[in-house]
N, C-alpha and C positions, 0 to 999 in steps of 0.2 A: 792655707790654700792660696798659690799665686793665682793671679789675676792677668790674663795677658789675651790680647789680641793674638790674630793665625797668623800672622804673617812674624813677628817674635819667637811664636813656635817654631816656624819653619827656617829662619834664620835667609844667608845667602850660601848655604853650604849643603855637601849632600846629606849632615846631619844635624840634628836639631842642637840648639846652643840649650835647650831645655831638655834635653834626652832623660828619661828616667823622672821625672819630677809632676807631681800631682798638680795640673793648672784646672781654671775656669776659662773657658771660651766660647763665643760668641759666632753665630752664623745663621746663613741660608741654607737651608738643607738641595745639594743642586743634582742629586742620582745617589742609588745603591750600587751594593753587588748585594752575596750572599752572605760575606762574614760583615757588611757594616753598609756605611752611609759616606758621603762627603759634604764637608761644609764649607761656606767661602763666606770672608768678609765683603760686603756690596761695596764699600766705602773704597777708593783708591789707594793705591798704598806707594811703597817701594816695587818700581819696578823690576829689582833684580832678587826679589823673593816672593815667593808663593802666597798669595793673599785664600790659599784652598787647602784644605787637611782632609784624610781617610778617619772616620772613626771606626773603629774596632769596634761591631758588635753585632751578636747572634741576635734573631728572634726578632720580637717586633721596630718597626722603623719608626721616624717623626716623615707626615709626609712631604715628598717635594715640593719646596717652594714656602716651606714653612720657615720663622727665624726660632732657634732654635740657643739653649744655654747648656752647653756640653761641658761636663767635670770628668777629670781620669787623668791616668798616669799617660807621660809624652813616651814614644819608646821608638827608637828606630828597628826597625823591623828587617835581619839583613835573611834573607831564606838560604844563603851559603857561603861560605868564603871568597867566592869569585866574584860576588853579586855586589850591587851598590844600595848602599841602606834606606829602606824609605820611611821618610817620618807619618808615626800612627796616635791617634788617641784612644788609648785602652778607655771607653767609656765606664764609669759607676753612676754615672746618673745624666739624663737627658729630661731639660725643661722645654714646653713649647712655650715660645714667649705669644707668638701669632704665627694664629693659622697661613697667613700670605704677608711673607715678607715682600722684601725691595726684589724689583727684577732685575736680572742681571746680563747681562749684556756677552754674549762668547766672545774669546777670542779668534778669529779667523785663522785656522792654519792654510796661509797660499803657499805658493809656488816660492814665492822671494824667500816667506818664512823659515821655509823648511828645506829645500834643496842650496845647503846650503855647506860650508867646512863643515866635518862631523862633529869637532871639537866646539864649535858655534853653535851647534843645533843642541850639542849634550848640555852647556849652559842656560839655552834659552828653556829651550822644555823642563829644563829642572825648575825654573824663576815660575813654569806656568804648573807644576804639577799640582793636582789636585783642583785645579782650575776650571771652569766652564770656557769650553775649546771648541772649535764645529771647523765643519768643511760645507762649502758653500754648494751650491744646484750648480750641475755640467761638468763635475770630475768624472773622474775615469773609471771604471772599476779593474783593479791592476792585477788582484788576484780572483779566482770564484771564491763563491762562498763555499761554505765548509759545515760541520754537523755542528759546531760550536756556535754559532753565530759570527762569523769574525767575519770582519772586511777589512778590502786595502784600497785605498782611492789616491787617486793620482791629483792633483789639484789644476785646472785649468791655468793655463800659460807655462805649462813646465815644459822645457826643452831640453828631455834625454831622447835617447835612441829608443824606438818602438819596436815592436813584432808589428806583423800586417794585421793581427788582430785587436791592435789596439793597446796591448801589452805593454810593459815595460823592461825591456831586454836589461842586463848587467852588464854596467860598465867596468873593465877590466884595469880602467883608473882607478875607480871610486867600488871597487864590490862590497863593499859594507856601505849599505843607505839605506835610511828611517823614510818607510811613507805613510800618511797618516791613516792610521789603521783604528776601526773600531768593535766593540762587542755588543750583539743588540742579544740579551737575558730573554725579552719575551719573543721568542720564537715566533708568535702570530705577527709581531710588525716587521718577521727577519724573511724576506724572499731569497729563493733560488737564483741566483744573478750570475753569469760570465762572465770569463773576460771579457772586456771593451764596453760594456755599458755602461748607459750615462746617468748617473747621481740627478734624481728630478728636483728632488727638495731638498734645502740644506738638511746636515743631521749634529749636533751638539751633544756636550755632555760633558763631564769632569774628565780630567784626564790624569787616566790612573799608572799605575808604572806594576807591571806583573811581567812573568812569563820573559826576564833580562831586556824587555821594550816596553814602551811608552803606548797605551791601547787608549781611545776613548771608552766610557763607559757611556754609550749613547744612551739619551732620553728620547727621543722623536721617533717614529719611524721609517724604516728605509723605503723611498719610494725611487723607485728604478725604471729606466727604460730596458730591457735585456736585448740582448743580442743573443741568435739561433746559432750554433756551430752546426753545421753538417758531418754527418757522419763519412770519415775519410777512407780511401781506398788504394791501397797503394798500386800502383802502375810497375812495379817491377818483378817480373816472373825466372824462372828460369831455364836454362836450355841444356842441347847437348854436352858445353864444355862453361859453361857460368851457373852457380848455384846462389840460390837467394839464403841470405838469413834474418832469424828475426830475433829481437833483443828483449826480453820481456821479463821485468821485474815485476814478481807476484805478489809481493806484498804481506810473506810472511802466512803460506798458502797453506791449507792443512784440512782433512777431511772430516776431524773429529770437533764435535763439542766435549770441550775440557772439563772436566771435575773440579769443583772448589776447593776440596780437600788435597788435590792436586798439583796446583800451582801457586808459584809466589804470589801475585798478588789477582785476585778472585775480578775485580773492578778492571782490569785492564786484558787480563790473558784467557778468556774465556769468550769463543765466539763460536760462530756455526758459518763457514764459508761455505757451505753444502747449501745450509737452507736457505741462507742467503741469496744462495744465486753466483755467488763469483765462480765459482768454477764456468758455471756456462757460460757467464759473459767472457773471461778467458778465452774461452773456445773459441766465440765467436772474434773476437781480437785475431786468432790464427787461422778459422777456418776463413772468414770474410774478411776481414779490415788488411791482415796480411797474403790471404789469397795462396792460404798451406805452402809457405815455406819450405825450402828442405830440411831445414836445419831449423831451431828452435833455442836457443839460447839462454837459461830460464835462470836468475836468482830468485834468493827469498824463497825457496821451497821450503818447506818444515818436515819433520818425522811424521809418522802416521797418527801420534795423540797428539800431535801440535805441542802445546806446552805446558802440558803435562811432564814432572820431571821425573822419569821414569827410565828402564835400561833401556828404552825401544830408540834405536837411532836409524834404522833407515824409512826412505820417503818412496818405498815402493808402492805403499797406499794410497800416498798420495798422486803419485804419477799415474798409476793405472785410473785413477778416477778423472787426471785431466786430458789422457788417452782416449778415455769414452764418450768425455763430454764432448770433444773434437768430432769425435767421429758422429755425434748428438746435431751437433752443426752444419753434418753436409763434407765437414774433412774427410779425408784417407785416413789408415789406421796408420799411427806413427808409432816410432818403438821411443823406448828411452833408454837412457845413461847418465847414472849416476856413482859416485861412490860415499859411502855414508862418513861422516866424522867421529872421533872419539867423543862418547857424552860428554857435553859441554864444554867443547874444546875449542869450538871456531865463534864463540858472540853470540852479538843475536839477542831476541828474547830467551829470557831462561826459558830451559827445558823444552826448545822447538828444535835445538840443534840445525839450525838453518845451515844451508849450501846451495851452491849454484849445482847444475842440470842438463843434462840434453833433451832436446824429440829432434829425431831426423826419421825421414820417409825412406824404406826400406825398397820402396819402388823410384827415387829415384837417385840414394845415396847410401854406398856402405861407411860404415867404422870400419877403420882397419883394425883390423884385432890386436888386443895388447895395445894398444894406442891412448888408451883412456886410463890417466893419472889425475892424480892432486900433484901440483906442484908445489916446492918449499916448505912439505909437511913441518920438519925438522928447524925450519927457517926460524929465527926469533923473531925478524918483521912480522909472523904471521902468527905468533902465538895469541891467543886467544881471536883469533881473527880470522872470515870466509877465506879458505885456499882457494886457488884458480883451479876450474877444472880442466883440464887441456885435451882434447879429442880428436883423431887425425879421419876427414871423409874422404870419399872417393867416389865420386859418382859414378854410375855403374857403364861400363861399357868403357870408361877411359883411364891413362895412365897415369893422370895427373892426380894429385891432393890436396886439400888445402886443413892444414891445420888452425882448431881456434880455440883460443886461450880466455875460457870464461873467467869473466874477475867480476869480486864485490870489493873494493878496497876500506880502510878503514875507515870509519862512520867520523863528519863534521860535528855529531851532536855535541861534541865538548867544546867547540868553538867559543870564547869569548863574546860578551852580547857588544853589539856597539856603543853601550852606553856603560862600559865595567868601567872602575874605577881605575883598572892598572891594566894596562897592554890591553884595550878596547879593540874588540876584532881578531885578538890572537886566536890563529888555531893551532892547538898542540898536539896534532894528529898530523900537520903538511908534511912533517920530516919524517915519519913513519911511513906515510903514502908513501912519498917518494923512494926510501929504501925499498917498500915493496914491490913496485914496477922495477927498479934495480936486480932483485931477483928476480923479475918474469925478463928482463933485458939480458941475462944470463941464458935462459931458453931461448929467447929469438936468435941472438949471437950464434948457437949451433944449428939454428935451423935454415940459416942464412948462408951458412956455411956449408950442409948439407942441398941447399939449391931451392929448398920444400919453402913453401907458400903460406902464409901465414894471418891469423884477422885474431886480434887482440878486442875483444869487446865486452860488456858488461855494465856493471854501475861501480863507477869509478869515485863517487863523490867528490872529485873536483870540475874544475872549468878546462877548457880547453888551451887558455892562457894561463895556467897555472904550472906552476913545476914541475908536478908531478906528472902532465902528457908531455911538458917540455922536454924532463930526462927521458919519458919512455920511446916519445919518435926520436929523439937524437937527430942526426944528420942521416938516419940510413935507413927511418921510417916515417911515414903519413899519416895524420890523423883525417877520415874522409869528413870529418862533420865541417871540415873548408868547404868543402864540395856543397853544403848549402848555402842558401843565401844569408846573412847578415837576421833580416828581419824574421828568416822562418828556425834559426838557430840555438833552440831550445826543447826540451822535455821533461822539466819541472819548472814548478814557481813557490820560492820562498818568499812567503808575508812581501806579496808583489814583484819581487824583481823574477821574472823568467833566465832562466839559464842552463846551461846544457850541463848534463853528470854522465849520461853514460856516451861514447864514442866508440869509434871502431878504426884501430890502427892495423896497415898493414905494409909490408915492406915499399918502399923507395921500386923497387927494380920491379912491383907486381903491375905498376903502371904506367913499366915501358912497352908501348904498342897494344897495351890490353884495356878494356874497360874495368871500371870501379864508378856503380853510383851507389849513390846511400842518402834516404829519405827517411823522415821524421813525419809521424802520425799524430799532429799536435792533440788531437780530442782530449785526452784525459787530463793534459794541464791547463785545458782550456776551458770545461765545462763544473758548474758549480753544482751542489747539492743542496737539500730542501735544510735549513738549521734544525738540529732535533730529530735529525734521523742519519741512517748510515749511509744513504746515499746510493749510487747504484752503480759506481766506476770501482770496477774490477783492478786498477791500480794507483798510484799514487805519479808514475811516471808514463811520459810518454809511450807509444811505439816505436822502433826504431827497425830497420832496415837496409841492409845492403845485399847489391847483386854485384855477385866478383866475377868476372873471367879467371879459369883458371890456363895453365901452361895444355 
C-alpha cells in the first residue's frame, strides 16, 4: 500500500504521476455528487498542484467537514478521446478519522482570477481542481437557471461587453470563455433566478471538472435577488406591400408521448409536449408575442410519434396541432408547408426525423405553387444534415414575392471544450457550415439574377461574425441582426455568454429605398426555470422577427 498525500496524487499535470496504483490518503471530506465524494488536504501545499481529489464512490458518503483515510486504486478518468483526463480515487475503503476536521478556507474565483488568457485559466483551475472554490455576494447571474440545477455568475469587477439585461454578450475576440459556473444537487437551496440578478450570499464548494468544463459542486445555498423580465411584444406588423416574419425554433416539437420499447434511449427521448403545454405556449409566442405573423418560419419540428423509430416521417400531426393551438390563442387559421425527409436522413434525435417548416396566413399571403423545395437534397454538405426549406410568398393583391430559405445548419455540439487537451475550442463542424451556405449561396446567385427577393433565416448555429454569415452575405447580401443594437444582440445563452445563432440575411439591393427591420424577443434566453422541473419556456431560443418591404 503506498502511502501518499493528494497533492502527489494529483501531480502538476492533467494526469496523475500515480495513475493505476493502489495509495492511502488523507482528507476533509469538502461536497459530494452522486457517483462519490471530494477530499482536500487543509495543510498548504504546492501551489501548482491540486491539494483536492474526487473519490469514486456509490452509496453511503463520510459527512462533510469530516477528516476522513481514503484507500483505492488512483485512475484517471478520461469519458472520451477528445476529453482531458481527470484524476479519481476508485475507493475500497473509507475511515473516519473525526467527525469535524480542519476548516478550510475557499478559493475566491474574481474577475482578475478567471477572465483571464484561456491557456492561464486551463493551468490555474487545473492547480485548483478538486479544491474548495466559491464566488463571493454581488455577481451576476449570466445565465438563468435550468432543470439541472446549474448557474453561471459573472464575478464583480469584470469588464466585458453586456446585454441591457445584464448579461454577458460574446466576444468575437475571445468566444470561447470559462465563467464560474456552479451545480446546486439539492433542488430546495436551487431557486429560479434570471438573467442579471444579483448573487446575495457567497456560494463555495469543490470544484469539479464534468460535462468538458470546470462546474462547482456547491455546498451553501443559492440565495439571490432575481430580476422580473416582462413579457415582450413586438411592434412590427405588416401591410399592403411589407410582410412580417417570425423565426421560431421548437425544440424538437412532436405530439406524441413515445414508447420505450420505441426509442433508443427510454431516459432522454420520451416526453409529452402536449401535456406539457408547449404547444400552447408556442401559440401564444405567434398569436401574442409575435402579433400572427404572415409567415412562420419553424425548425425543429418532429414526425407525428416524435422519436419513436418508426416508417412514419411526416409532421402533418404535428402541424395541424400547432395550427389549432394558434387559433386556441386568439390567431387566425394558418396553413402549413412542409416537405418530409427520408427516415433518418437529415440528424436530429433518432427517430423524430426533424426539418424545418412553414405557417403562412392564407388571408394575407399565398405560396406560389410549386415553390416549395428542399434544397441540396443530393448535396454531400447536407448529408445526414436539416436541408433548407425554400418557399416563395406573395401577398395577396400584389406582384411582388419574396422568397425564404429556411435553414438549420450543422449542430456546434461537437465543438472542442475549452479546456481539451489538443485544439481547445476547435469546432470541426465550421467548414461544413460554411460549405453549406455555399450551397444556399448557389440559390441566392439565381435569384438575384432572376430580380426575386430574398430572407435567408433560421438557426444557423453560428455567430454573425463567423465565417459561415461572412461567406453567406458576401458583398451582395445583409445580415439584418446589424440592424440591432450591440447590447440587445442575442437569442441564446451558452453556460453565460449570450449570443446570436439564428439571423436573417437578405440581398444588398432589398434595402435600396425600401424598409428592413428585424427585432429580437429576448424572453426565452432570459428567463430561468424552477431546478428539478421542466420548466415552462416553449423554446430554448429567442423570438426573432423581421418586417420586409417588398418591390
Amino acid at each position: 500500500m503506498h502511502q501518499t498525500n493528494i497533492q502527489d496524487v494529483q501531480g502538476t499535470g492533467l494526469r496523475s504521476p500515480l495513475g493505476d496504483k493502489t495509495v492511502r490518503t488523507r482528507g476533509v471530506v469538502t461536497g459530494a455528487t452522486r457517483k462519490g465524494f471530494f477530499v482536500q488536504d487543509p495543510r498548504p501545499g504546492n501551489a501548482a498542484a491540486s491539494c483536492g481529489l474526487f473519490v469514486f464512490k456509490y452509496g453511503s458518503k463520510p459527512p462533510r467537514g469530516a477528516e476522513v483515510e481514503v484507500e483505492g486504486r488512483v485512475v484517471d478518468y478520461l469519458p472520451n478521446d477528445d476529453e482531458r483526463p481527470t484524476t479519481q480515487l476508485e475507493a475500497s475503503n473509507v475511515r473516519v478519522l473525526n467527525e469535524r476536521g480542519p476548516d478550510i478556507e475557499p478559493v475566491w474565483l474574481t474577475a482578475e482570477r478567471v477572465l483571464t488568457d484561456p491557456k492561464a485559466l486551463a493551468q490555474r483551475l487545473n492547480a485548483l481542481e478538486g479544491m474548495v472554490v466559491g464566488v463571493e455576494a454581488g455577481a451576476t447571474f449570466a445565465a438563468p437557471s435550468n432543470p439541472f440545477g446549474d448557474y453561471v455568475l459573472l464575478p464583480q469587477g469584470a469588464s466585458l461587453q453586456r446585454t441591457e439585461h445584464g448579461g454577458v454578450l460574446i466576444d468575437p475576440a475571445m468566444p470561447e470563455r470559462w465563467l464560474p459556473s456552479m451545480r446546486m444537487l439539492a433542488y430546495g437551496d436551487a431557486p429560479r433566478v434570471n438573467v442579471g440578478a444579483e448573487l446575495h450570499r457567497a456560494v463555495s464548494g469543490p470544484l469539479n471538472f464534468r460535462s468538458s468544463a470546470y462546474q462547482i459542486v456547491a455546498t451553501t445555498p443559492v440565495l439571490a435577488q432575481s430580476t422580473d423580465v416582462a413579457r415582450q411584444r413586438t411592434t412590427l406588423t405588416g401591410s399592403a406591400n411589407a410582410v412580417t416574419v417570425l423565426t421560431l425554433n421548437c425544440f424538437n416539437l412532436d405530439p406524441h408521448v413515445e414508447s420505450a420499447e420505441l426509442v433508443l434511449d427510454a431516459d432522454r427521448d420520451i416526453d409529452d409536449d402536449l401535456g406539457s403545454g408547449r404547444f400552447d405556449r408556442l401559440a401564444e409566442a405567434i398569436a401574442s408575442d409575435a402579433r400572427c405573423p404572415d409567415i412562420v418560419a419553424l425548425q425543429e419540428i418532429q414526425d407525428g410519434d416524435g422519436a419513436e423509430i418508426t416508417e412514419l416521417v411526416s409532421a402533418e400531426k404535428t402541424l395541424r396541432h400547432l395550427v389549432r393551438a394558434v387559433e386556441r390563442a386568439g390567431g387566425p387559421p394558418y396553413r402549413y408547408a412542409e416537405i418530409p425527409p427520408e427516415a433518418g436522413a437529415d440528424g436530429g434525435q433518432p427517430g423524430g426525423n426533424i426539418r424545418n417548416a412553414f405557417l403562412f396566413r392564407p388571408d394575407r399571403v399565398e405560396l406560389v405553387p410549386g415553390s416549395l423545395r428542399r434544397l441540396a437534397v443530393d448535396a454531400q454538405e447536407y448529408e445526414g444534415s436539416r436541408k433548407p426549406l425554400s418557399a416563395r410568398f406573395r401577398p395577396l393583391g400584389s406582384k411582388g414575392g419574396l422568397e425564404i430559405i429556411n435553414v438549420h445548419l450543422a449542430s456546434k455540439r461537437h465543438q472542442l471544450g475549452l479546456f481539451a487537451p489538443e485544439r481547445p475550442g476547435y469546432d470541426s463542424r465550421l467548414d461544413l457550415r460554411v460549405a453549406q451556405v455555399e450551397r444556399i449561396g448557389e440559390h441566392l446567385h439565381n435569384l438575384r439574377a432572376e430580380g426575386i427577393d430574398y430572407y435567408v433565416t433560421g438557426d444557423f448555429n453560428d455567430f454573425e461574425f463567423s465565417a459561415t454569415l461572412q461567406v453567406l452575405s458576401g458583398d451582395h447580401s445583409r445580415n439584418l441582426i446589424y440592424r440591432v443594437p450591440v447590447e440587445r444582440r442575442f437569442d441564446y445563452n451558452h453556460r453565460g455568454l449570450s449570443q446570436a445563432l439564428m439571423h436573417g440575411v437578405v440581398a444588398k439591393r432589398q434595402l435600396e429605398g425600401r424598409s428592413a427591420e428585424y427585432e429580437i424577443l429576448h424572453r426565452n434566453a432570459l428567463t430561468g426555470v424552477q431546478p428539478g422541473s421542466l420548466g415552462e419556456k416553449p423554446s430554448d431560443h429567442a423570438y426573432v422577427l423581421a418586417r420586409l418591404q417588398l418591390t
